[in-house]
NUROMI-107234 format. One line per 4 residues: number of its first residue (from 1); their letters; for each residue x, y, z of C-alpha. Coordinates in steps of 0.05 Angstrom, whole numbers, plus 5000, padded with zeros to 4 digits. Example, Ala and Ser with C-alpha at 12.3 -4.5 7.8 and 13.67 -1.06 7.14 Angstrom:
2
1 = as = 5246,4910,5156 ~ 5273,4979,5143
//
This chain:
699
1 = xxxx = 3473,6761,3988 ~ 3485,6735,3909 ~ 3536,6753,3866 ~ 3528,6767,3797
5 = xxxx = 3585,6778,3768 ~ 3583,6807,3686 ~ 3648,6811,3637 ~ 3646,6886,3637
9 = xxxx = 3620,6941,3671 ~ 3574,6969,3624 ~ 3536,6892,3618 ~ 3541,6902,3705
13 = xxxx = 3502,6964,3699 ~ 3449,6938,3652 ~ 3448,6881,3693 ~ 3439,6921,3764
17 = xxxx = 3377,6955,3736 ~ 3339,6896,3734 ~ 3350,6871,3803 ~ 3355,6935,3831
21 = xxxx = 3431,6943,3850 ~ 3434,7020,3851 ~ 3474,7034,3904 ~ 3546,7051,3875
25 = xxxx = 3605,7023,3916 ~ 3679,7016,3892 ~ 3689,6955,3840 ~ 3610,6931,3841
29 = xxxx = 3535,6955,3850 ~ 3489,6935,3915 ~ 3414,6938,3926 ~ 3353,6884,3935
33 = xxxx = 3400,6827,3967 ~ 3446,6825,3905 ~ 3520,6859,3884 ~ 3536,6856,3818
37 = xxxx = 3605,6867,3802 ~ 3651,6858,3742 ~ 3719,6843,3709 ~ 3756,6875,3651
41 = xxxx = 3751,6816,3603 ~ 3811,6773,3626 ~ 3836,6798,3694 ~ 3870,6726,3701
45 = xxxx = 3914,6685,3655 ~ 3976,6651,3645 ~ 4035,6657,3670 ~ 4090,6678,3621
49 = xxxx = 4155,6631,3622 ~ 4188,6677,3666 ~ 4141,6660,3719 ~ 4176,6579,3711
53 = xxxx = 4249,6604,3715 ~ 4262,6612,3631 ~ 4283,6677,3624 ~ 4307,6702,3559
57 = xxxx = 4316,6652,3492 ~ 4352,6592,3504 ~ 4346,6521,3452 ~ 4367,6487,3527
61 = xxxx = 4305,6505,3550 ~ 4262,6476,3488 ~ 4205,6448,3492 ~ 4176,6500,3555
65 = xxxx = 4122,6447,3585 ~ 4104,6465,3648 ~ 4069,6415,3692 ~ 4008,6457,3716
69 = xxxx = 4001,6519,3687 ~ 4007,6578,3739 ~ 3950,6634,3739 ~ 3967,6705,3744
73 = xxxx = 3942,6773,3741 ~ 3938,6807,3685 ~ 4015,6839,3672 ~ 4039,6904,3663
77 = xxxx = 4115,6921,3645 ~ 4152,6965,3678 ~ 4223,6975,3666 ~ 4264,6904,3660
81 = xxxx = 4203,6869,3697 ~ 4132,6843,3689 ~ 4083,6863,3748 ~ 4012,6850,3758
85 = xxxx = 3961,6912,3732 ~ 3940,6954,3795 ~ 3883,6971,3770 ~ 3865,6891,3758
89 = xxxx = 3900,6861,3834 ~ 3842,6923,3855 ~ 3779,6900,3820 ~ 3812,6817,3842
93 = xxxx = 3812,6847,3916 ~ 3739,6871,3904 ~ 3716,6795,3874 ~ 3758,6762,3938
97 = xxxx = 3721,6802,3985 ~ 3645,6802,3953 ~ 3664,6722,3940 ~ 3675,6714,4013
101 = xxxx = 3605,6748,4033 ~ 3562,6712,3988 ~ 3517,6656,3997 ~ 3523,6644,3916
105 = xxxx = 3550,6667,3847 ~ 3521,6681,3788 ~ 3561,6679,3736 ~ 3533,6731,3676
109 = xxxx = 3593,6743,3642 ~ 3591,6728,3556 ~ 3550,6661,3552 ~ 3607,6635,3511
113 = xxxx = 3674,6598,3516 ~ 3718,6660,3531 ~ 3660,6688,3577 ~ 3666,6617,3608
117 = xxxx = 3741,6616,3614 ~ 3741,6697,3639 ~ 3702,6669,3697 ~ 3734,6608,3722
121 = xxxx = 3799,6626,3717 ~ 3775,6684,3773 ~ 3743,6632,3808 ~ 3805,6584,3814
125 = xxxx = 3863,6636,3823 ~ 3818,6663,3886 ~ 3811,6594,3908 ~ 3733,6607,3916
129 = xxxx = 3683,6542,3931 ~ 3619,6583,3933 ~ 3563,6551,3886 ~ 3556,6581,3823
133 = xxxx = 3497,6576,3775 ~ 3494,6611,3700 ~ 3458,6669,3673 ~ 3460,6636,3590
137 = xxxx = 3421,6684,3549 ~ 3436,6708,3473 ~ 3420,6788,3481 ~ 3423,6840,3537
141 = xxxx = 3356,6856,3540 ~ 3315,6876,3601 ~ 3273,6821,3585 ~ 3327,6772,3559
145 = xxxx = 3362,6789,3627 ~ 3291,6779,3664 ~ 3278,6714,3638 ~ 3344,6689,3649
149 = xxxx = 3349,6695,3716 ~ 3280,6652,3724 ~ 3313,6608,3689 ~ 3390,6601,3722
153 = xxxx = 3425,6537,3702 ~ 3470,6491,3733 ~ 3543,6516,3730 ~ 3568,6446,3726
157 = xxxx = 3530,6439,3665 ~ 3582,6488,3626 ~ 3648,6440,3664 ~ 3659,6410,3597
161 = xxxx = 3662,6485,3558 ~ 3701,6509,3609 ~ 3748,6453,3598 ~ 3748,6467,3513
165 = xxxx = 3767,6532,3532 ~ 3825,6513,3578 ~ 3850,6464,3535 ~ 3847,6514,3475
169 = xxxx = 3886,6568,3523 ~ 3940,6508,3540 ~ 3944,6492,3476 ~ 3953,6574,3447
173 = xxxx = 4007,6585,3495 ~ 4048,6515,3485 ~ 4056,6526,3404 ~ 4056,6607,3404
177 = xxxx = 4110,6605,3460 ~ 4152,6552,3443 ~ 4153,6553,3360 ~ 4160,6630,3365
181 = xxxx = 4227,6629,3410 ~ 4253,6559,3373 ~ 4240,6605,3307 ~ 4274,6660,3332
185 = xxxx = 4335,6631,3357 ~ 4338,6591,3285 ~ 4345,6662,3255 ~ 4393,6685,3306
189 = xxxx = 4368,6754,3306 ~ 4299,6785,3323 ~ 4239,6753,3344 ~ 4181,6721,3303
193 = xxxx = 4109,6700,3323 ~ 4089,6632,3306 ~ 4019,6601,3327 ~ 3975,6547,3330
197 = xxxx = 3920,6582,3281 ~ 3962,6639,3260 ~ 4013,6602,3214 ~ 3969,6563,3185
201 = xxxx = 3921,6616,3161 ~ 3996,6655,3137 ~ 4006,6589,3102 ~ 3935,6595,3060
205 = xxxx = 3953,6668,3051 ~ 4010,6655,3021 ~ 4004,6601,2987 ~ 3948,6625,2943
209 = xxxx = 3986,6685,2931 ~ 4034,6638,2900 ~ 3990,6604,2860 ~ 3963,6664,2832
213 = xxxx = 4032,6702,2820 ~ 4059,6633,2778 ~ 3998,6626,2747 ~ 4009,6622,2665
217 = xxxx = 3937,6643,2627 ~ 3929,6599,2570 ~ 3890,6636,2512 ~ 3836,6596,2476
221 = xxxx = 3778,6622,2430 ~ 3703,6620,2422 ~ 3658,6637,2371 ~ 3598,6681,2379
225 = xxxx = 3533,6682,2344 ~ 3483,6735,2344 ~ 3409,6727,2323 ~ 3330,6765,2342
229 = xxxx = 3266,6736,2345 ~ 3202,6781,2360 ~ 3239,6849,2363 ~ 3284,6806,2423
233 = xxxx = 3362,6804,2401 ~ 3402,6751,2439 ~ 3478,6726,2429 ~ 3501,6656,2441
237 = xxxx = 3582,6626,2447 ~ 3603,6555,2425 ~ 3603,6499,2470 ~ 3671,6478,2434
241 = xxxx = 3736,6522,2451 ~ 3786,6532,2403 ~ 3863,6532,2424 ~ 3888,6574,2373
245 = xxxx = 3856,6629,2327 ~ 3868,6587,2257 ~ 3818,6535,2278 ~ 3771,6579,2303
249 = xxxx = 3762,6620,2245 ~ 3759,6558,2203 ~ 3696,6541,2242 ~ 3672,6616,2252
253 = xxxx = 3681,6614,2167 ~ 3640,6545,2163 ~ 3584,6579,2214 ~ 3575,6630,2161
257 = xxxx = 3573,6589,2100 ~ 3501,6576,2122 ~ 3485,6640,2151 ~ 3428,6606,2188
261 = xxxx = 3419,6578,2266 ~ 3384,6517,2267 ~ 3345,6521,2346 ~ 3370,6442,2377
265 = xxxx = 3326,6447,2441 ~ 3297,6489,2487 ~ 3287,6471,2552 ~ 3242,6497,2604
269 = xxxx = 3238,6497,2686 ~ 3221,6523,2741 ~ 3276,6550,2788 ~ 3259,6556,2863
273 = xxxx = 3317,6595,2902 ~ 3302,6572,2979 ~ 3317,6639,3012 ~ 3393,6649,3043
277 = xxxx = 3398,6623,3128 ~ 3408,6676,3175 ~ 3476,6699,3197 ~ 3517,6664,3241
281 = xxxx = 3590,6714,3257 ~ 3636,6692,3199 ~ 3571,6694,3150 ~ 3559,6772,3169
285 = xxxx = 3641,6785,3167 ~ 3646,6758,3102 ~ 3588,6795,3068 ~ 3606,6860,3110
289 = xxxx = 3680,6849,3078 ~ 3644,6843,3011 ~ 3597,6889,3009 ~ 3617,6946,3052
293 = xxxx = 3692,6932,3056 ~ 3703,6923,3132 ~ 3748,6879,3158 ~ 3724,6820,3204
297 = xxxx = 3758,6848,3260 ~ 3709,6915,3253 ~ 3647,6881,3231 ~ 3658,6848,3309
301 = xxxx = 3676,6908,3340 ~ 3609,6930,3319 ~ 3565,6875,3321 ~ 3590,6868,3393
305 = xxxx = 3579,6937,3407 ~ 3499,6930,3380 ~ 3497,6875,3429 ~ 3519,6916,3489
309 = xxxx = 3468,6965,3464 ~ 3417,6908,3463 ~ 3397,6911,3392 ~ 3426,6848,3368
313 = xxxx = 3431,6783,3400 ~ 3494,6749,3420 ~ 3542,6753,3361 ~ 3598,6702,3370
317 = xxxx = 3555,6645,3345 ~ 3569,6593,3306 ~ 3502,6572,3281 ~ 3455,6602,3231
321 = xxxx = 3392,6561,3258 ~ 3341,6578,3310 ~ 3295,6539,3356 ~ 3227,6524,3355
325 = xxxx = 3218,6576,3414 ~ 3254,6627,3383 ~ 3214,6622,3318 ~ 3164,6638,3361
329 = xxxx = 3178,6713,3373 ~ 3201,6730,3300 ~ 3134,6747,3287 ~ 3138,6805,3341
333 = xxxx = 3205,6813,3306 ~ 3176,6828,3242 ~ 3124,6873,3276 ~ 3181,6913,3304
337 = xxxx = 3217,6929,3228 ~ 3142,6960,3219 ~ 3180,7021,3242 ~ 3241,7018,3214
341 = xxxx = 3239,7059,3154 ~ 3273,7022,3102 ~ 3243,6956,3120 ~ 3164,6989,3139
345 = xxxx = 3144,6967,3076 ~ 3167,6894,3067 ~ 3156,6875,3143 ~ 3085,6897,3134
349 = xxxx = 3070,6846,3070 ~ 3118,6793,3102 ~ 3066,6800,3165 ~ 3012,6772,3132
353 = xxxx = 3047,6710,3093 ~ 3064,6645,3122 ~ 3135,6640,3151 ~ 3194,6599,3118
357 = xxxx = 3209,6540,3169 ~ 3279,6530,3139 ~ 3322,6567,3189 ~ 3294,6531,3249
361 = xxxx = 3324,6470,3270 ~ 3338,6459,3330 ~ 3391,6398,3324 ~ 3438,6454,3291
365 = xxxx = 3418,6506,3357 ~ 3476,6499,3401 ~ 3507,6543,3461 ~ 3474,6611,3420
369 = xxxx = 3422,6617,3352 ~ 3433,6650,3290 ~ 3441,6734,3301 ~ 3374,6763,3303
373 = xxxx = 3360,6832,3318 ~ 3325,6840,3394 ~ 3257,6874,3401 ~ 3283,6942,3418
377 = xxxx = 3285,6991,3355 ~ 3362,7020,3355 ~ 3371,7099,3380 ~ 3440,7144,3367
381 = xxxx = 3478,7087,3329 ~ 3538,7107,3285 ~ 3533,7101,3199 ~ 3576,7044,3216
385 = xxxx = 3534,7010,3263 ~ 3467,7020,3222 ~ 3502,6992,3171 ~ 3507,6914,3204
389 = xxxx = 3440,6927,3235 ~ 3411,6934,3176 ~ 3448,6874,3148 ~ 3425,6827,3204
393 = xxxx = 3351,6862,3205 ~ 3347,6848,3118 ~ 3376,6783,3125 ~ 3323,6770,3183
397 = xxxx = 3262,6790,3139 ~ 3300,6748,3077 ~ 3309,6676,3118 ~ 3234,6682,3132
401 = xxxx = 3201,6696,3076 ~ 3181,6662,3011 ~ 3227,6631,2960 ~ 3237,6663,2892
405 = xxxx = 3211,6627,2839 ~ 3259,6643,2761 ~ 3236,6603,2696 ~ 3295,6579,2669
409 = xxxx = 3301,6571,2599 ~ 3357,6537,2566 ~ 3363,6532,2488 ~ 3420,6500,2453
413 = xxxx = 3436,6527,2368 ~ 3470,6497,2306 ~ 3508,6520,2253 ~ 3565,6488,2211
417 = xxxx = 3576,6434,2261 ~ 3585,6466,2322 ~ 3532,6479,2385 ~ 3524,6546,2418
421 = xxxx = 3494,6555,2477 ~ 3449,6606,2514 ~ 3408,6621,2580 ~ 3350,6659,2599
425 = xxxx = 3323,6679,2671 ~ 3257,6713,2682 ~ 3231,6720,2762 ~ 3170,6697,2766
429 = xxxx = 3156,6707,2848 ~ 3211,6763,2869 ~ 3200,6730,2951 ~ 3254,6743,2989
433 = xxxx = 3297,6780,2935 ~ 3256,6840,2944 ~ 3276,6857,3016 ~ 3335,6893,2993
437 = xxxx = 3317,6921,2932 ~ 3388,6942,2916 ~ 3419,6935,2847 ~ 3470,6890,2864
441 = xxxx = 3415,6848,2897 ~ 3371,6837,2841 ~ 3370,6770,2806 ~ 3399,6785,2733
445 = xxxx = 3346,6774,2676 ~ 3359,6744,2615 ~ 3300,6755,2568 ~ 3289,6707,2506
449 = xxxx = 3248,6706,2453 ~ 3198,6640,2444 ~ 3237,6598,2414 ~ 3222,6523,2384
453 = xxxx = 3260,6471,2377 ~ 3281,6457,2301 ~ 3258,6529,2284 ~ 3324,6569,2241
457 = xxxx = 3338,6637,2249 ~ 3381,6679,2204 ~ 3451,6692,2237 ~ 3453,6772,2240
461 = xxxx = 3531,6769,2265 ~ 3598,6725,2282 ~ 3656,6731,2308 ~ 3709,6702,2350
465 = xxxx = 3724,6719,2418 ~ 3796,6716,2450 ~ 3788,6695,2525 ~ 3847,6665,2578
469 = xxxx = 3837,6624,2633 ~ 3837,6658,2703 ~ 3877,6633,2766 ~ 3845,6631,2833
473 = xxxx = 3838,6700,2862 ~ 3877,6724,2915 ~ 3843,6727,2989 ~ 3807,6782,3008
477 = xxxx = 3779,6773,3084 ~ 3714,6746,3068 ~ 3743,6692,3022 ~ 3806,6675,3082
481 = xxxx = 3746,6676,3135 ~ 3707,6616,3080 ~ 3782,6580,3077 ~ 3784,6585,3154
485 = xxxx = 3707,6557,3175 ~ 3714,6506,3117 ~ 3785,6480,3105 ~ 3764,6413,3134
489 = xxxx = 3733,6403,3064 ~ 3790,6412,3024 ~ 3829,6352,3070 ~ 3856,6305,3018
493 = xxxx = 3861,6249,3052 ~ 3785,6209,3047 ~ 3778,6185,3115 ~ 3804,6245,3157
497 = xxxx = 3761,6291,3114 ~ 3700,6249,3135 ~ 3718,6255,3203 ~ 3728,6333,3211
501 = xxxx = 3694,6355,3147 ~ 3661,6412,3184 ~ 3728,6421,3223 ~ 3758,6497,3204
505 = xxxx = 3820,6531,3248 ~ 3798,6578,3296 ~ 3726,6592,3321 ~ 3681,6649,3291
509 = xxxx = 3695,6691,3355 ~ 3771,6679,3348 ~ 3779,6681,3271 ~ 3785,6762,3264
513 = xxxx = 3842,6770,3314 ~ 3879,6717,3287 ~ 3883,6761,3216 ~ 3890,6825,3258
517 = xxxx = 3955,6791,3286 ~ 3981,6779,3219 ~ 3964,6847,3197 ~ 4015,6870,3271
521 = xxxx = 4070,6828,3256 ~ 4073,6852,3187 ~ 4067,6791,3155 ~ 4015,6814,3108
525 = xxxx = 3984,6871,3083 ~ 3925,6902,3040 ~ 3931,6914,2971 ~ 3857,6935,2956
529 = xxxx = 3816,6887,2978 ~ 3860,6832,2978 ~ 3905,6805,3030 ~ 3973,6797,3007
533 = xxxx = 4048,6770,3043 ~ 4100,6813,3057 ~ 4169,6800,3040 ~ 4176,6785,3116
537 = xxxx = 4115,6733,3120 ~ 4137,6701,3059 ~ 4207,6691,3091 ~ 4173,6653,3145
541 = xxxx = 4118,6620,3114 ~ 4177,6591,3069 ~ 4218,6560,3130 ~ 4148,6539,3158
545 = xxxx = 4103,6507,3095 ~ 4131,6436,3100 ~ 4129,6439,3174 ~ 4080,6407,3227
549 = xxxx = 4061,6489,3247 ~ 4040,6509,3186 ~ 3991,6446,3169 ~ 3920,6460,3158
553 = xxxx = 3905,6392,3164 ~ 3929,6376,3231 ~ 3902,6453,3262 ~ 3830,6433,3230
557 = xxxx = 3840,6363,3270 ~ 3865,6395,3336 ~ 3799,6438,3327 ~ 3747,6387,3314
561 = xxxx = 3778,6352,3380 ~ 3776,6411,3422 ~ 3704,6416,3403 ~ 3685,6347,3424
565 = xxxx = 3717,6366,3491 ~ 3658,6417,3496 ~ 3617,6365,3480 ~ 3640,6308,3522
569 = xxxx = 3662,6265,3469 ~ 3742,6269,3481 ~ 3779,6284,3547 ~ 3833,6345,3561
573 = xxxx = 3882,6309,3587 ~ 3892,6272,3526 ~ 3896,6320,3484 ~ 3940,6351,3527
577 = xxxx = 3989,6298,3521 ~ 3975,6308,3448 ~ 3993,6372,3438 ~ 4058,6373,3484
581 = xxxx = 4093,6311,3435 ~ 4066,6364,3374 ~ 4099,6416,3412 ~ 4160,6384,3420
585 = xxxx = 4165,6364,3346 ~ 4151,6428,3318 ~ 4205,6457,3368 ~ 4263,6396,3328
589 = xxxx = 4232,6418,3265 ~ 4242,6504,3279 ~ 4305,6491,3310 ~ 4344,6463,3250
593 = xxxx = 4301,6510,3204 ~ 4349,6568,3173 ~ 4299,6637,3168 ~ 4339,6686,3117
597 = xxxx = 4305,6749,3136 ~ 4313,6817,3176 ~ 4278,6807,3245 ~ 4228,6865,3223
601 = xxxx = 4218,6902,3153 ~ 4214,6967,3211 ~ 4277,6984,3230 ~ 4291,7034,3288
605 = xxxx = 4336,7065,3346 ~ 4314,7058,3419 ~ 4296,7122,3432 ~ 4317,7124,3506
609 = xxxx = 4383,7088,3503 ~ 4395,7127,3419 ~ 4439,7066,3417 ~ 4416,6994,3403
613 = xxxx = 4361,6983,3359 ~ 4284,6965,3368 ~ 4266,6889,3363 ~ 4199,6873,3355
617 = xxxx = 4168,6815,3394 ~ 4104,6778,3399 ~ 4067,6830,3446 ~ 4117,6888,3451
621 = xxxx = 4170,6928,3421 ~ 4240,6933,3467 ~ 4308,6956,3464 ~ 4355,6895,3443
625 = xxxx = 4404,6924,3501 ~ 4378,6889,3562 ~ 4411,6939,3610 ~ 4366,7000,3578
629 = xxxx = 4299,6964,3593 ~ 4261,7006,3541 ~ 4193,6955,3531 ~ 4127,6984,3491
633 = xxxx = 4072,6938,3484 ~ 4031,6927,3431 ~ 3963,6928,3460 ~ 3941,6998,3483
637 = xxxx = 3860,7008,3488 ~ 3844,6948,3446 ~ 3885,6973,3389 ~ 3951,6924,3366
641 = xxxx = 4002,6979,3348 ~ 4028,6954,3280 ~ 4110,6951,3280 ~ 4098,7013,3221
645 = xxxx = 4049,7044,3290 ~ 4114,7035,3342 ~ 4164,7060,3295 ~ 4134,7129,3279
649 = xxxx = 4123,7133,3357 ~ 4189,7121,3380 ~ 4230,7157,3319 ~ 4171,7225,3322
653 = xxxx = 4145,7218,3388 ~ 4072,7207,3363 ~ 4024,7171,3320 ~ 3979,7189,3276
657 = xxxx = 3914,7202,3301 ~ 3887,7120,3319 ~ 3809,7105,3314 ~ 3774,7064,3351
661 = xxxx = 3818,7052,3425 ~ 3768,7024,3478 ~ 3771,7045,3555 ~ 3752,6990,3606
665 = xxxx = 3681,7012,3606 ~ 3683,6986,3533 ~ 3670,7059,3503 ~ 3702,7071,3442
669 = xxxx = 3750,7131,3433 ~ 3799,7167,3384 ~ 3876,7195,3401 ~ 3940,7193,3382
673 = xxxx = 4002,7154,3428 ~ 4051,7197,3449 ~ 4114,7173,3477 ~ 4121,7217,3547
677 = xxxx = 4191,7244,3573 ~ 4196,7185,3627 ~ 4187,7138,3557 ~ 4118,7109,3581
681 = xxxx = 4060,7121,3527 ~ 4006,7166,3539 ~ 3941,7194,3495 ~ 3939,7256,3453
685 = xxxx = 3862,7268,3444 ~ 3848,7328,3391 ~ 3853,7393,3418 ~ 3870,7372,3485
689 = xxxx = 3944,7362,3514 ~ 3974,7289,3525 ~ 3947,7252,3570 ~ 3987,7178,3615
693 = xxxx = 3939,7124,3606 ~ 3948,7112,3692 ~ 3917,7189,3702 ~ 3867,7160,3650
697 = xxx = 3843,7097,3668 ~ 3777,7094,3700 ~ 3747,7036,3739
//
């Protein structure tokens, strides 16, 4: 017998129906010699400090370095203590058992680094030697799955991935752990979350909010010229800015002493626009951010759940290339959009014209290719989820068709000694602009007259025109998800940039959560589209900026290592070794740091004890009375409860009804939290009474 073992149960199912596992038993599927089974995403991790005999918050037990990490379960509180899910030691007894029969394992869970890591840390906490090869394939398809398993790789071929992975989980838990407790006992009250990529990407937060807050505008002037040619009126502003209004209408008055423009040049090309690459992850979460205002965190909620639906191909990919043998199916790709409504029309010319070459490569094709959509038209998906379709289904039909040809047209004027400028853009060949065909999408035209060079016109109107200079916007999520993938190009210092100029902090897959967690431990909010600091995350970010934790630099640097760990190019242990003497730096540096803020801007009784107040920790909420034991956590379905979330549930005994909670067969769902009599959290669906997530939880 093989096991296959996938990183959810719905991927098991789809998986089962191809090799004919139908039989149903309790944690898996059998049939046709295989059982295919599956975990919960991470059943296994690491073990909590507790777990090496540091209990509480204690500067004597700074830096927390533990020799060998210990694997565990994943927890559960209850009461004062941590114990390991039931639901999760059931499904680990299942994978002992079905390890123990097997000849061999294949491994099928997401062909990426957390998919890796989800895996082997199963594998080592059972203590299982069985062979294992690798199902690797970019979509869920029937035929993606098909083709996969005639073509099963090596598992030792993925050793090095599997040690990024580690090494990036190591690494997560040495500076989150240890700078968030050295932090919190520098403030003396409360408890603050520091991390490897979260403070840095606070510090960019907040750091351009500064620099747009202290911003001064300085006012200058231009002067404007208006003349026609042919029935075609056009305006044109000086080249020269003026700092005050005096000079400006000195030259505005000289301008009109001639009351002529005097044509200087005109200048004439042709503009080809190479059509935009495909999306890789953070491309579509920054143009879903712009363009339909969802947050990265949503845009992969969704593009995930298109991919479970098999309609789009893996989505946490980093590249926006495809192979040569990929290139070979968009045709059948393009064939497909034939009956897709909105794209019927422009699939059906694009069939017949040579494809653009320029998003294959496949030097830039690593572990997954760019998202495409998969040859299986979509059925019952949400407004939501037609909406990225149809972004990754355009931007397919875009990447692969012609360029867009504009003539440019340039013409520089004269009058009373100063130049004035103006451009004009006409689209020649529309090519891949006119997929969309969406206002917003459409190159802007600029229609001049023909104009010669040394030809005069007569100046129909002046003026001057007050302008300011503009500071640098504030973040929105699309622009913070650009600052993120390409800080490594900002790096000041010549030679590191070289190094690790494509370095950024976090990975496209990991990116979204780390702003989610920023957004739960109300260090920042929304204001519009833009991402702002809180009075709370400014308080930190100002004991952090000049600290080792909060440098962009050295984060971008950790990541380009852990990457060439994936690659082979630089070994775990030494960056290991790395990160502990980092750790214990940034520990010296938190520990003598003074943080002059309330431990939350929530404030709130413990609801079970109505005496000590809530504190709000990394991953829960708990009574700062030890001997009441009251704990929340912030995780519930997939959703992190927001400290303004936990504070209307302990102080009203309910939330607000929450969108968007997964169960553990990944399906999405909608409730409230409701805080039960015996103070454990339940779900209020509408029109239906509470209900405890235990009687809930399905396997």
């Amino acid at each position: 017998m093989k096991v296959i073992i996938a990183e959810k149960p719905s991927v098991a199912q789809g998986i089962a129906s191809v090799v004919g596992a139908r039989q149903r038993k309790d944690g898996y599927l059998t049939g046709d010699g295989y059982a295919v089974t599956w975990a919960f995403g991470h059943l296994v991790g690491l073990a909590m400090p507790e777990s090496y005999g540091f209990s509480g918050f204690r500067r004597e037990h700074l830096p927390i370095l533990p020799q060998e990490f210990r694997l565990v379960p994943r927890q559960v509180r209850e009461g004062k203590v941590y114990k390991d899910d039931p639901g999760v030691v059931r499904q680990l007894e299942v994978l002992r058992e079905l390890f123990d029969r097997c000849e061999s394992i294949i491994v099928a869970t997401d062909a990426g680094r957390e998919g890796e890591l989800i895996f082997r840390y199963v594998y080592n906490y059972l203590g299982c030697t069985k062979p294992f090869v690798r199902l690797w394939i970019s979509s869920l398809t029937d035929k993606a799955i098909r083709e996969g398993l005639r073509n099963l790789r090596e598992g030792s071929l993925y050793d090095n991935l599997y040690l990024s992975a580690k090494a990036r989980s190591e690494a997560d838990w040495l500076v989150g752990i240890n700078s968030s407790q050295a932090l919190s006992l520098a403030a003396g009250q409360g408890v603050f979350s520091l991390g490897r990529v979260q403070t840095p990407t606070l510090a960019m937060i907040c750091s351009r909010y500064r620099e747009n807050k202290q911003f001064v505008p300085r006012k200058y002037f231009q002067i404007k010229v208006s003349a026609a040619k042919d029935g075609i009126a056009f305006s044109a502003l000086s080249r020269n800015r003026f700092d005050d209004l005096e000079t400006a209408t000195a030259g505005l008055r000289e301008v009109e002493d001639g009351g002529m423009l005097a044509v200087s040049s005109v200048e004439r090309r042709e503009a080809v626009q190479e059509p935009p690459l495909l999306y890789d992850l953070t491309a579509l979460q920054k143009e879903a951010n712009g363009k339909l205002d969802f947050s990265a965190d949503k845009t992969l909620t969704l593009a995930q759940s298109l991919y479970e639906k098999k309609v789009l191909s893996y989505p946490r990919t980093g590249s926006r290339y495809i192979s040569e043998d990929v290139f070979e199916e968009i045709p059948s790709r393009i064939t497909l959009l034939q009956q897709y409504p909105r794209f019927a029309a422009i699939a059906s010319a694009l069939r017949d014209t040579p494809l653009n070459h320029r998003p294959v490569d496949d030097a830039k094709v690593t572990d997954h290719h760019a998202l495409l959509v998969t040859e299986n038209l979509p059925e019952g998906l949400s407004q939501d989820e037609r909406a990225i379709y149809e972004m990754v289904a355009a931007r397919l039909l875009e990447a692969f068709s012609p360029h867009c040809v504009k003539e440019m047209t340039e013409v520089a004027l004269s009058a009373g000694g100063e130049i004035f400028t103006l451009k004009g853009a006409v689209v020649k060949s529309a090519g891949w602009r006119a997929v969309r065909g969406e206002p917003e999408e459409e190159v802007e035209e600029t229609t001049l007259p023909e104009l010669q060079t040394d030809e005069t016109l007569p100046l129909l109107a002046s003026e001057t025109v007050e302008k300011q200079t503009k500071p640098k916007p504030l973040h929105t999520e699309s622009s913070l998800l650009s600052a993120m993938e390409h800080c490594g190009r900002e790096i000041g210092d010549g030679q590191l940039r070289t190094a690790i100029r494509e370095a950024g902090i976090g990975t496209p897959a990991t990116r979204a959560a780390v702003i989610e967690t920023l957004f739960a431990r109300n260090y920042i909010r929304r204001d519009k589209k833009n991402l702002v600091p809180t009075e709370k995350g400014q308080a930190v970010y100002d004991t952090v900026k000049d600290k080792k934790i909060a440098d962009v630099e050295m984060t971008a640097a950790w990541e380009d290592t852990l990457a060439k760990i994936e690659t082979g190019e630089a070994d775990a242990p030494s960056f290991r070794r790395d990160i502990e003497v980092y750790t214990a730096q940034i520990v010296a540096e938190l520990l003598a740091a003074t943080l002059d803020v309330a431990p939350s801007g929530e404030q709130c009784t413990c609801p079970k004890c109505k005496k000590s107040r809530i504190l709000f920790f990394d991953k829960v909420a708990k009574c700062a009375d030890v001997d009441c034991g009251f704990t929340l956590f912030r995780n519930k379905g997939g959703k992190v409860l927001t400290d303004k979330q936990i504070v209307g549930l302990v102080t009203t005994g309910r939330t607000p009804l929450v969108k968007g909670f997964r169960n553990r067969e990944g399906r999405s769902f909608d409730a409230a939290l409701v805080l039960n009599p015996d103070f454990t959290v339940g779900y209020s669906f509408p029109d239906r009474k509470p209900q405890g997530e235990k009687s809930g939880r399905k396997r």
